[in-house]
Residue frames as qw, qx, qy, qz and C-alpha x, y, z in Angstrom:
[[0.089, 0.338, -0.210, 0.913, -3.87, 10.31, -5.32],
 [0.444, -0.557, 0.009, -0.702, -6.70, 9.58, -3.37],
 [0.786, -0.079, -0.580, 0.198, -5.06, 7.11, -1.00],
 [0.118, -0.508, 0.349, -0.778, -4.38, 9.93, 1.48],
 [0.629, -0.474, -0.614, -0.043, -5.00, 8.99, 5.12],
 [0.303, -0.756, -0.185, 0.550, -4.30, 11.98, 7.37],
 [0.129, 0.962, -0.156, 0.184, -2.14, 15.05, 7.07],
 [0.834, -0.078, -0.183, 0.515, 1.50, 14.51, 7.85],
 [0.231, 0.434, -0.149, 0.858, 2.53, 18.19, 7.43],
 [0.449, -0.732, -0.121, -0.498, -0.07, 19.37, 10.20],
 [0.836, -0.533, -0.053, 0.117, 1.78, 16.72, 13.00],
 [0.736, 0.113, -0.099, 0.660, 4.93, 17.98, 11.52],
 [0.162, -0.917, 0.116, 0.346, 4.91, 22.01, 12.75],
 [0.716, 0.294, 0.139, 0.617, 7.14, 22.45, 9.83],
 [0.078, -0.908, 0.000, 0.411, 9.31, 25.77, 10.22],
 [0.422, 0.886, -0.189, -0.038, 11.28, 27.97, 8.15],
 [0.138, 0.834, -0.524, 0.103, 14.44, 26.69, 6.82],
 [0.799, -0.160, 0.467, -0.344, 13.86, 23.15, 7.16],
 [0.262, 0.365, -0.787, -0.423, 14.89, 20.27, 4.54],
 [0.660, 0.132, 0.282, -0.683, 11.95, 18.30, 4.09],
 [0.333, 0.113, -0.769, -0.533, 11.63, 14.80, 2.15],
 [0.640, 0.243, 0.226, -0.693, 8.51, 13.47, 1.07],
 [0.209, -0.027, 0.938, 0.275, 8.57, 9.38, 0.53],
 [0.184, 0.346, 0.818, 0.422, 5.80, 8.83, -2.73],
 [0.007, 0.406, 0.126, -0.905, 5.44, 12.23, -3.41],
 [0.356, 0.542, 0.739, 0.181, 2.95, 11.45, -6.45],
 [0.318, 0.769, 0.216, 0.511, 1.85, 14.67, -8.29],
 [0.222, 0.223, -0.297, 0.902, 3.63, 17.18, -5.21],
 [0.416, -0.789, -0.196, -0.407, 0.39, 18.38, -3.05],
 [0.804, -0.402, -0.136, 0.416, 2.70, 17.45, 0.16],
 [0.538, -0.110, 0.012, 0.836, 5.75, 18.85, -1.32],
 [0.193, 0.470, 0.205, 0.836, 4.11, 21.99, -2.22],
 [0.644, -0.648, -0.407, -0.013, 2.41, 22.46, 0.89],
 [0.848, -0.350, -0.083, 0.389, 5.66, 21.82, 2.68],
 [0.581, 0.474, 0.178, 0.637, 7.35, 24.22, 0.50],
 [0.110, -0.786, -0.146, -0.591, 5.34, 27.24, 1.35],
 [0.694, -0.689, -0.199, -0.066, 5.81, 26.21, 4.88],
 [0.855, -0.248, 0.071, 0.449, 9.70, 26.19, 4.75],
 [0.152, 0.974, 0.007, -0.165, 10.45, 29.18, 2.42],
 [0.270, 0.923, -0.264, 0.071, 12.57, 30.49, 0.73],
 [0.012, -0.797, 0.523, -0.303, 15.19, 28.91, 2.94],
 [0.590, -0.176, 0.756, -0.222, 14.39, 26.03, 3.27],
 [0.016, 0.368, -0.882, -0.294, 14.18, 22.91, 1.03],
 [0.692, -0.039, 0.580, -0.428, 11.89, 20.18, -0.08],
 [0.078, 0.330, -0.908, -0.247, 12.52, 16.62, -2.00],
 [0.781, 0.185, 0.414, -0.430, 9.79, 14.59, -3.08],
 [0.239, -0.364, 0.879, 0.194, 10.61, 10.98, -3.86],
 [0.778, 0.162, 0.380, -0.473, 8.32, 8.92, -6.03],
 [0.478, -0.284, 0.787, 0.267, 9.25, 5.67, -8.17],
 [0.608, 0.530, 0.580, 0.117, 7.12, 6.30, -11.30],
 [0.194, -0.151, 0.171, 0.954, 8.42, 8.41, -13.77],
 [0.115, -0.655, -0.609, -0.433, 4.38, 9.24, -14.87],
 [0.314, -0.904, -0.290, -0.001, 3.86, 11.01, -11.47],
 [0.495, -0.300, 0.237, 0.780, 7.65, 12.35, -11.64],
 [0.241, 0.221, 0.394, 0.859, 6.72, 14.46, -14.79],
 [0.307, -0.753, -0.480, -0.328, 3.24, 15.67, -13.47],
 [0.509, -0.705, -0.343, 0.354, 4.69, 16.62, -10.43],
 [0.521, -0.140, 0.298, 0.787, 7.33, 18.49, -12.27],
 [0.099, 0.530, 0.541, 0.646, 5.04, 19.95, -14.63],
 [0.374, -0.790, -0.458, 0.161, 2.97, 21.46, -10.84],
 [0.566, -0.108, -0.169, 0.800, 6.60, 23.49, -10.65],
 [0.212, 0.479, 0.479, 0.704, 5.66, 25.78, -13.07],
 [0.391, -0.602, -0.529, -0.454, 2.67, 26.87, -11.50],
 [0.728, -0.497, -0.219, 0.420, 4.23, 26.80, -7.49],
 [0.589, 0.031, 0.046, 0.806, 6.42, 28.95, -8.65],
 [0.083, -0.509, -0.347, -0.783, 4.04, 31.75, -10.43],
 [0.501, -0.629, -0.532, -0.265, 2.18, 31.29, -7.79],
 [0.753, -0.572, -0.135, 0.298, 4.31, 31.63, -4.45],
 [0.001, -0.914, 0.402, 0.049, 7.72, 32.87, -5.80],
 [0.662, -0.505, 0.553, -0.035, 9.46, 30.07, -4.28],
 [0.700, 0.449, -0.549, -0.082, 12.39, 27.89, -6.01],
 [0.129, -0.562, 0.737, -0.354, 12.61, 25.35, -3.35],
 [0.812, 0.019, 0.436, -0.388, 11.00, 22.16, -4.45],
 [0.109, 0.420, -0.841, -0.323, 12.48, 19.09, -6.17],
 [0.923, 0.013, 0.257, -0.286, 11.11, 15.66, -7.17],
 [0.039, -0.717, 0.693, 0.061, 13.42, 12.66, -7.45],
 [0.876, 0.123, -0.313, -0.346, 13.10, 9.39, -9.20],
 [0.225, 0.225, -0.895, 0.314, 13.58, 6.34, -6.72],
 [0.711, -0.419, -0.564, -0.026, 12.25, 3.65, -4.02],
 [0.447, -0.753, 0.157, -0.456, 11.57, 4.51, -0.77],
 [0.928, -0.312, -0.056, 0.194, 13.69, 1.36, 0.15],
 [0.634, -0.057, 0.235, 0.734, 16.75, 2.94, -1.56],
 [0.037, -0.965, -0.234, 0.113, 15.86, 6.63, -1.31],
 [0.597, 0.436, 0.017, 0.673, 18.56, 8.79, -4.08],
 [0.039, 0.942, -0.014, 0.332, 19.36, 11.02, -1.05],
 [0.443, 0.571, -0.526, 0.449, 22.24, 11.84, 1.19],
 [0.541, -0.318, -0.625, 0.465, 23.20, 10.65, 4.65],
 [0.487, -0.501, -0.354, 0.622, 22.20, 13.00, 7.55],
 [0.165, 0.137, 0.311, 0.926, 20.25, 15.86, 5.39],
 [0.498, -0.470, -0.559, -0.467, 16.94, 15.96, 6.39],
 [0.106, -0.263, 0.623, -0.729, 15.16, 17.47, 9.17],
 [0.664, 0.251, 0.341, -0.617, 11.35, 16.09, 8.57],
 [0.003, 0.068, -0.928, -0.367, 10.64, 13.22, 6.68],
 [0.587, 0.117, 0.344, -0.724, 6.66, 12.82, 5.68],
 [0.168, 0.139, -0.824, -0.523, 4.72, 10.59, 4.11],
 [0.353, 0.068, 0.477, -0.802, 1.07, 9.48, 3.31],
 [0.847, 0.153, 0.489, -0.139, -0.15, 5.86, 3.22],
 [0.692, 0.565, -0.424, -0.153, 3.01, 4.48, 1.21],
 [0.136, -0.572, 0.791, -0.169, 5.05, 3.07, 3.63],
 [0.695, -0.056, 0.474, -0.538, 2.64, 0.57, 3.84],
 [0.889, 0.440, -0.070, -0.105, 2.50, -0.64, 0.49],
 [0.362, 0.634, -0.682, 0.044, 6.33, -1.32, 0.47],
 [0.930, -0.135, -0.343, 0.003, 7.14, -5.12, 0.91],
 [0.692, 0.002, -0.458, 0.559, 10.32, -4.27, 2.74],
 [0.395, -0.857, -0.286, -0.168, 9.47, -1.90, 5.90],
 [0.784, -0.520, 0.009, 0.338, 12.12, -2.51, 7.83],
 [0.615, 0.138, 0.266, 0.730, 14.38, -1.23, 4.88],
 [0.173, 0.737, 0.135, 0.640, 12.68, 1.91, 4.23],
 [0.450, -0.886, -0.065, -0.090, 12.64, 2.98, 7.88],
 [0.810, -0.163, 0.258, 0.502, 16.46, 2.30, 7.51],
 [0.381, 0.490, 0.402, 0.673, 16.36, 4.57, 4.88],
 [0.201, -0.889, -0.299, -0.285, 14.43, 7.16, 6.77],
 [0.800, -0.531, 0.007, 0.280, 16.92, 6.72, 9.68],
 [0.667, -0.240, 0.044, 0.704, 19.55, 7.57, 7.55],
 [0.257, 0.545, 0.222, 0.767, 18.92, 10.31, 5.65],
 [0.158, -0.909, -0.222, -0.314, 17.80, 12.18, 8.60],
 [0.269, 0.762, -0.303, 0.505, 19.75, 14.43, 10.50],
 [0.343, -0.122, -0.777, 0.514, 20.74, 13.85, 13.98],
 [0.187, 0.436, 0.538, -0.697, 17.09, 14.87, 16.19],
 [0.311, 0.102, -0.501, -0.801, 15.48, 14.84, 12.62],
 [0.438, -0.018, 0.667, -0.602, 11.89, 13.91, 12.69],
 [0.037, 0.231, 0.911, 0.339, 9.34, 11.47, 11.55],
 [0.437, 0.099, 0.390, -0.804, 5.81, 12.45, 10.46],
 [0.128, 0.064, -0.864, -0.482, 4.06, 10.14, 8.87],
 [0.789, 0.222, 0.282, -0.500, 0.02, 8.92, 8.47],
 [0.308, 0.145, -0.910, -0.237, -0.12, 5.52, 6.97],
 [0.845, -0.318, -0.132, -0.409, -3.02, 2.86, 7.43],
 [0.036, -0.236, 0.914, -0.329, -2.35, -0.16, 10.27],
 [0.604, -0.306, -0.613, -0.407, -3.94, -2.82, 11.51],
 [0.430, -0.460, 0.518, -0.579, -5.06, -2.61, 15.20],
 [0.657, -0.039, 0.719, -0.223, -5.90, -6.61, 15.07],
 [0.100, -0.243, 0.726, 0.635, -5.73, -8.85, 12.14],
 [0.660, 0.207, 0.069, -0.719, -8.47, -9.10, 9.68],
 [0.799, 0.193, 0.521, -0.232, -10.54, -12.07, 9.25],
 [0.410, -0.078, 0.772, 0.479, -8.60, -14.58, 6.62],
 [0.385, 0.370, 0.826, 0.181, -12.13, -13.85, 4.36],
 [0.102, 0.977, 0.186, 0.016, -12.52, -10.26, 4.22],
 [0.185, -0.834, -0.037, 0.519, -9.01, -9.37, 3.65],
 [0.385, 0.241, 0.598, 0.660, -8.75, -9.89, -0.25],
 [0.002, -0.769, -0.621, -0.152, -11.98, -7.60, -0.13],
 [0.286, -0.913, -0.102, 0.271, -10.59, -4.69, 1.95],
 [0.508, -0.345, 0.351, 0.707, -7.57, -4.24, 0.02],
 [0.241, 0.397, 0.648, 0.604, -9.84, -3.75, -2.79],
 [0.096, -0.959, -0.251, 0.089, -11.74, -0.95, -1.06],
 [0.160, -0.944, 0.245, 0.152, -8.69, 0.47, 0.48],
 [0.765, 0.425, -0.413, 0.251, -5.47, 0.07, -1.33],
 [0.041, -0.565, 0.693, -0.446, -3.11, 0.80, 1.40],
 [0.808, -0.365, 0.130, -0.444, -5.26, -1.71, 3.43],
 [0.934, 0.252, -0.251, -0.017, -3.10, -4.71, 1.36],
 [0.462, 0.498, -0.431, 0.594, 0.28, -3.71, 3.00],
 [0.344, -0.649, 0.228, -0.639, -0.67, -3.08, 6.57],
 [0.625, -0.161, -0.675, 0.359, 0.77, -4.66, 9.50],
 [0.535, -0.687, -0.481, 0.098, -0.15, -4.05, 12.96],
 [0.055, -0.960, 0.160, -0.222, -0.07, -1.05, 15.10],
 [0.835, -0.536, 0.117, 0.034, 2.46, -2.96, 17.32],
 [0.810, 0.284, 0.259, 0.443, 4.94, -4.67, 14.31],
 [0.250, 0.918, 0.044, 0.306, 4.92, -0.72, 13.61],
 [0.440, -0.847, 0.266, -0.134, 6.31, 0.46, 16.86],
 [0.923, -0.173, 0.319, 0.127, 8.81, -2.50, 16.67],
 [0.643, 0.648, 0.173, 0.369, 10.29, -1.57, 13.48],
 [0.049, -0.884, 0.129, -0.446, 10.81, 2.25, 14.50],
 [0.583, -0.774, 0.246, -0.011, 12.43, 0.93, 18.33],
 [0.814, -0.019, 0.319, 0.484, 14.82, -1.82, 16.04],
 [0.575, 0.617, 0.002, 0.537, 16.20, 1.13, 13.69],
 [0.416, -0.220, -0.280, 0.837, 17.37, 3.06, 16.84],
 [0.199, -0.671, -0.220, -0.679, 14.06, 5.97, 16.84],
 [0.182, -0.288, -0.706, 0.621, 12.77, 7.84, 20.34],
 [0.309, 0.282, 0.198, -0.886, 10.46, 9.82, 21.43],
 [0.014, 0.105, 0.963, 0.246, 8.07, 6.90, 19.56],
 [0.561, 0.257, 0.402, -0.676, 3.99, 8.28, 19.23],
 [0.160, -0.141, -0.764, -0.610, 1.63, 6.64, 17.72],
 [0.472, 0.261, 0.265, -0.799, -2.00, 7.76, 17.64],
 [0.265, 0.387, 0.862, 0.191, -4.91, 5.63, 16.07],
 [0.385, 0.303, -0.070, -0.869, -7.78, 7.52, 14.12],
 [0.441, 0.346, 0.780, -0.277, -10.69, 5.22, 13.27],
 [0.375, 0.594, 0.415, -0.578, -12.35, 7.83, 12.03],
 [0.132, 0.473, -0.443, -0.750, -11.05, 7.61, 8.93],
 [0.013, -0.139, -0.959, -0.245, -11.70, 4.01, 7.73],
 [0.115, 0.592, 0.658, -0.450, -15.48, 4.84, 9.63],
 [0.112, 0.637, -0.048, -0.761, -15.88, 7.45, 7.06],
 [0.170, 0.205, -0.793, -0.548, -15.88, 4.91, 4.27],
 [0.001, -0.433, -0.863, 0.259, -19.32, 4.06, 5.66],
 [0.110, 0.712, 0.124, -0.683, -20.48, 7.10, 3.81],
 [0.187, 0.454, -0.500, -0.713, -19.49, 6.20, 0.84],
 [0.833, 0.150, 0.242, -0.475, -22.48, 3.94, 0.03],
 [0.012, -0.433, 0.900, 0.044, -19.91, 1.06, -1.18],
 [0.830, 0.104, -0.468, -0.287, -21.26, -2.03, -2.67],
 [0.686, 0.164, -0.608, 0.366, -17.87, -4.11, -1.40],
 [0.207, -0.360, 0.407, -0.813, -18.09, -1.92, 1.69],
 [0.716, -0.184, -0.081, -0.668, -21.55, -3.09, 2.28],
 [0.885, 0.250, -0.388, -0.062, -20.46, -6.76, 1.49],
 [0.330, 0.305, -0.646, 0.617, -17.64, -6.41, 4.20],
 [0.278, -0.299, 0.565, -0.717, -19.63, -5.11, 6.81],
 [0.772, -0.060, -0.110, -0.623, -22.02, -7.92, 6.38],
 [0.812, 0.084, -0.555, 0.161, -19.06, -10.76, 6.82],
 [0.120, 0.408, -0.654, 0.625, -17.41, -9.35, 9.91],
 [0.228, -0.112, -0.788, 0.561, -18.49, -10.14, 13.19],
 [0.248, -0.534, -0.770, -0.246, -21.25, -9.29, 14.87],
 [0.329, -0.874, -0.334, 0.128, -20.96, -6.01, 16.19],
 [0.449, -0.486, 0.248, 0.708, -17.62, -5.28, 15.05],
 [0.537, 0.809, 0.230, 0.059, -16.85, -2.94, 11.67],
 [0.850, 0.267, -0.163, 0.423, -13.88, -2.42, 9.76],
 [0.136, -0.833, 0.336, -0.417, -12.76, 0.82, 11.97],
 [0.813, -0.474, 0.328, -0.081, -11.91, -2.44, 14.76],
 [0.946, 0.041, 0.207, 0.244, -9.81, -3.68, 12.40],
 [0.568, 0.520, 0.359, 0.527, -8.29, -0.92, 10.16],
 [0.091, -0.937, -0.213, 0.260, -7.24, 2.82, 11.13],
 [0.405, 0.824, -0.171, 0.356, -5.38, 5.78, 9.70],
 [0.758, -0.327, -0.152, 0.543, -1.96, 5.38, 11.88],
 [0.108, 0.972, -0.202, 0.062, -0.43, 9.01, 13.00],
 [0.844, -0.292, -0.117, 0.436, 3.55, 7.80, 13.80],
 [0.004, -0.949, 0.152, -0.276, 6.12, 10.24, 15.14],
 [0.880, -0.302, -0.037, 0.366, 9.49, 9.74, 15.73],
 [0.192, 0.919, -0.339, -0.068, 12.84, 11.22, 15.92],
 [0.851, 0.288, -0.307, 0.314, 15.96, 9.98, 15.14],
 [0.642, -0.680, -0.195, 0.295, 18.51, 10.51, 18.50],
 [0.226, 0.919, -0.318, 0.061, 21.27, 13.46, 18.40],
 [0.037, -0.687, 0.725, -0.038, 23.52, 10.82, 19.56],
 [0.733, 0.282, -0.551, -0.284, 23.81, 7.47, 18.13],
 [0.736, -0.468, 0.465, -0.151, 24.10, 4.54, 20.40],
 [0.405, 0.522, -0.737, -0.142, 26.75, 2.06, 18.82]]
């Protein structure tokens, strides 16, 4: 849970009356978030492939509920490659630093693709790599950052997202996040910044990826 690298709901402007899914929804902060944001009338589906953070999240209901009122949050055991929802249901898809870890990208954005509606949108935060990292520091950096191990370039990204048929394609770096692990007085940190280059640090190599897309109201064939 503390693999977070942005805020997906903030780039999403979620509104009332939305259907919302949420790829490795882990104990539900996202989906309950999202919830409140969608009301009453709206929907949210958080996927996650362990059944440990499936019952915790489940267990959060309880509490969401007492709290808010709201009966309008699920959680659903499955892989983001093969995602246990329906064609063309979904208006917002989020997610935050998982895509990354999945070995088959291409498949889950396939997945994303379909389950959203026609002009349904992508928000996602996920780590990238803005240039590959040095062959000797990147057994090390995966061990700082987990997501770090899965990350393919900002570019490979954009590629992916233009081959499943997305538009309206953003993607935003954010340094600042990885830079922020320079605060955390890190041993292995330390030990990294001490192999790289000479002037460079791991923010050159390594950033929190914002990515926005939508999916087209008419399908090219």
């Amino acid at each position: 849970m503390g693999l977070s690298c942005g805020n997906p709901i903030a780039i999403a402007a979620l509104q009332e009356g939305q259907t919302v899914l949420d790829l490795g929804s882990g104990g539900g902060f996202d989906v309950f978030q999202a919830g409140e944001r969608v009301k009453a009338s709206g929907r949210v589906i958080g996927v996650d492939m362990t059944p440990e953070m499936l019952a915790k999240a489940r267990k959060n209901i309880a509490h969401y509920r007492q709290r808010l009122g709201l009966d309008n949050v699920e959680f659903r055991l499955g892989e983001i490659e093969y995602l246990p929802v329906a064609d063309n249901s979904v208006d917002v898809v989020l997610s935050n630093c998982v895509i990354n870890l999945s070995p088959d990208k291409p498949q889950v954005w396939r997945e994303v693709f379909r389950t959203l509606k026609p002009g349904g949108k992508v928000s996602v935060s996920d780590l990238a790599l803005l240039k590959p990292l040095p062959e000797n520091i990147r057994e090390m950096a995966a061990a700082l950052v987990g997501c770090v191990a899965g990350a393919v370039l900002v570019d490979e990204t954009r590629s992916m997202l233009e081959k499943t048929g997305f538009t309206s394609i953003v993607l935003t770096s954010k340094p600042d996040y990885v830079r922020n692990m320079q605060d955390w007085n890190d041993p292995l940190y330390k030990k990294i910044a001490e192999i790289l280059p000479k002037g460079e640090e791991m923010a050159d190599y390594v950033v929190s990826l914002s990515i926005e897309a939508k999916k087209p109201v008419e399908i090219q064939k």
